[in-house]
N, C-alpha and C positions, 0 to 999 in steps of 0.2 A: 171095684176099684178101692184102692185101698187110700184112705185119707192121711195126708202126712200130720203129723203131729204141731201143734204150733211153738211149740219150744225150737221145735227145727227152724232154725236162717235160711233167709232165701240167700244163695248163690252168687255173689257177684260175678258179670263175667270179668275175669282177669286184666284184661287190656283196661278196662273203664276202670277197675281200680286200680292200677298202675299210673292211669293219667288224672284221676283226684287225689291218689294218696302223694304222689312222687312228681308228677312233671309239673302240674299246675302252682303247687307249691314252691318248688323249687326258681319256677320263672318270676312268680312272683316278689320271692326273697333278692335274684339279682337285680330284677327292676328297680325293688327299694334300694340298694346297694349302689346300684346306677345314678340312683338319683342324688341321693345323700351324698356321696362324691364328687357331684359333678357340681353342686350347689354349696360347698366346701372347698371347689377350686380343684381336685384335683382335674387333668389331663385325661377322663378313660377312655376317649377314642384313642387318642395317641398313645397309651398304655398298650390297648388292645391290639392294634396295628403292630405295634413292636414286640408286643411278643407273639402272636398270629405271624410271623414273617420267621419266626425260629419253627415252624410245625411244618415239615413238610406239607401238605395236602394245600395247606391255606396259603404256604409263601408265593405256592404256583396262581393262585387268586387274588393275593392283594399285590398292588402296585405301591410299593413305600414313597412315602411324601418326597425323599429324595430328589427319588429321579425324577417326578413332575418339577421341582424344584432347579433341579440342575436344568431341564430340560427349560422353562421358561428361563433362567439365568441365561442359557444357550440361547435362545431366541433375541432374548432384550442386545446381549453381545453382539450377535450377528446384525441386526438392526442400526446400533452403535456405530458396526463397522461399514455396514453399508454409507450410512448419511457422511463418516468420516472422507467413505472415499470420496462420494459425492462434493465435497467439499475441500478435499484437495484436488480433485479435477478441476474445478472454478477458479480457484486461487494460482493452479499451475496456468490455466489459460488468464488470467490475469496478469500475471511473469510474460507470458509471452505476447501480449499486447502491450504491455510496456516495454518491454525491451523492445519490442520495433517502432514503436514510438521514439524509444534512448535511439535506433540507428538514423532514423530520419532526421532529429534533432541535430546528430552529429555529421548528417549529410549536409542539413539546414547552414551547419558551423563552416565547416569546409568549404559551402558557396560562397558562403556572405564573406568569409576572412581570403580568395581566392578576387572576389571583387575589390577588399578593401586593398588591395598587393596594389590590383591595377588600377585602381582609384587614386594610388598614392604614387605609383611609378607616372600617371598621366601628371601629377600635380608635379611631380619634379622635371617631371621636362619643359611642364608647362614654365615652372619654376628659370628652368636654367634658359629657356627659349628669349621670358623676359627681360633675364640677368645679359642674355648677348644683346638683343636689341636696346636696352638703355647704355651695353659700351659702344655699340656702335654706335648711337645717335651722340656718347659723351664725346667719343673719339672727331664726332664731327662739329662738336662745339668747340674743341679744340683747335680745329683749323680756323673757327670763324673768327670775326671781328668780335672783339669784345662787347660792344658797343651791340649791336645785333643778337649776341647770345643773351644777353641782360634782359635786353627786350622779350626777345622768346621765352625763356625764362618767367617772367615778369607775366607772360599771359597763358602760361601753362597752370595745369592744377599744382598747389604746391608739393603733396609729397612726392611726385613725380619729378617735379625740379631738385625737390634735396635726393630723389635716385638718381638724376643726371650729374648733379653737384660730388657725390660722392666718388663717381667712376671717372671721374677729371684729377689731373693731377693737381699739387696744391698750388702750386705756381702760378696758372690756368684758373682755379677757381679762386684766388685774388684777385687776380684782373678783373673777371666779370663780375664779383662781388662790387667793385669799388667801381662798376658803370651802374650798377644798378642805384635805385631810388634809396634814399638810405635807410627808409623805412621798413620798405620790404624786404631790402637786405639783412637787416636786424633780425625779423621774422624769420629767414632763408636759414639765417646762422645758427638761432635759439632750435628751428626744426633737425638741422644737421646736427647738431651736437646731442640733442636728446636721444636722436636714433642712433648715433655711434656708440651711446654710453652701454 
């Protein structure tokens, strides 16, 4: 066998020098690069991502911040939209429980002013019922004795006599004034004149 010479190199195999002389080096220079950058401020994922998105092979791999971007923007929208409806639903069945409220209220009206009609058509007859029976009773103090109507008069309630008094003619209620006491009659005359004025 023959001995190799010692001036003679050993051999690298190729590959192993390829990754100490060229790759290991190289990773390690963009790491510093990576770093010194990023602690300077600049952006290099977001560098990287944008321009990785012009390379064909990588654009089909990365997903640009974008569309996750639009894509939660879309979510938070539709979200938004949802509670919106939810919330005009509420508000329209609100409308619609008041307004049948508003119809009841105006059924409520309608009764109450359909009573007040006939609450007020009963008081006027009741009205005109009493207006006939005090001419009738005046009409019949009319026939009497003077002297007898005073009396009557005299022990009725008074403003009922100054309703008799009034629906007498005046002729008639001189007479029976001037049978009457003259005291009461003063009173009779001060209550008749008040109520005519």
């Amino acid at each position: 066998m023959t001995e190799k010479p010692k001036n003679e190199k050993k051999k690298m195999n190729p590959v192993l020098w390829f990754l100490f002389a060229i790759v290991i080096p190289a990773a390690a220079a963009v790491v510093l690069v990576v770093v010194i950058l990023t602690v300077s401020g600049v952006d290099v994922a977001g560098w990287a991502k944008e321009k990785g998105s012009s390379v064909p092979v990588l654009s089909a791999v990365m997903t640009p911040d974008e569309d996750e971007s639009e894509q939660r923007t879309e979510e938070r929208m539709q979200e938004a939209i949802t509670s919106k409806d939810e919330e005009i639903a509420g508000l329209n069945q609100q409308v619609a429980d008041l307004e049948s409220t508003i119809d009841e209220m105006e059924r409520e009206i309608v009764r109450l002013e359909n009573e007040q009609t006939s609450a007020d058509e009963e008081a006027e007859d009741d009205e005109t019922s009493g207006n006939e029976s005090i001419a009738a009773i005046a009409s019949s103090f009319q026939d009497m004795d003077n002297e007898q109507a005073a009396q009557i008069l005299q022990n009725m309630e008074q403003d009922l006599a100054v309703s008799v008094l009034e629906d007498l003619p005046d002729d008639a209620r001189g007479e029976i004034f001037e049978a009457m006491e003259p005291d009461y009659a003063a009173t009779l005359t001060q209550m008749f004149v008040n109520q005519t004025q």
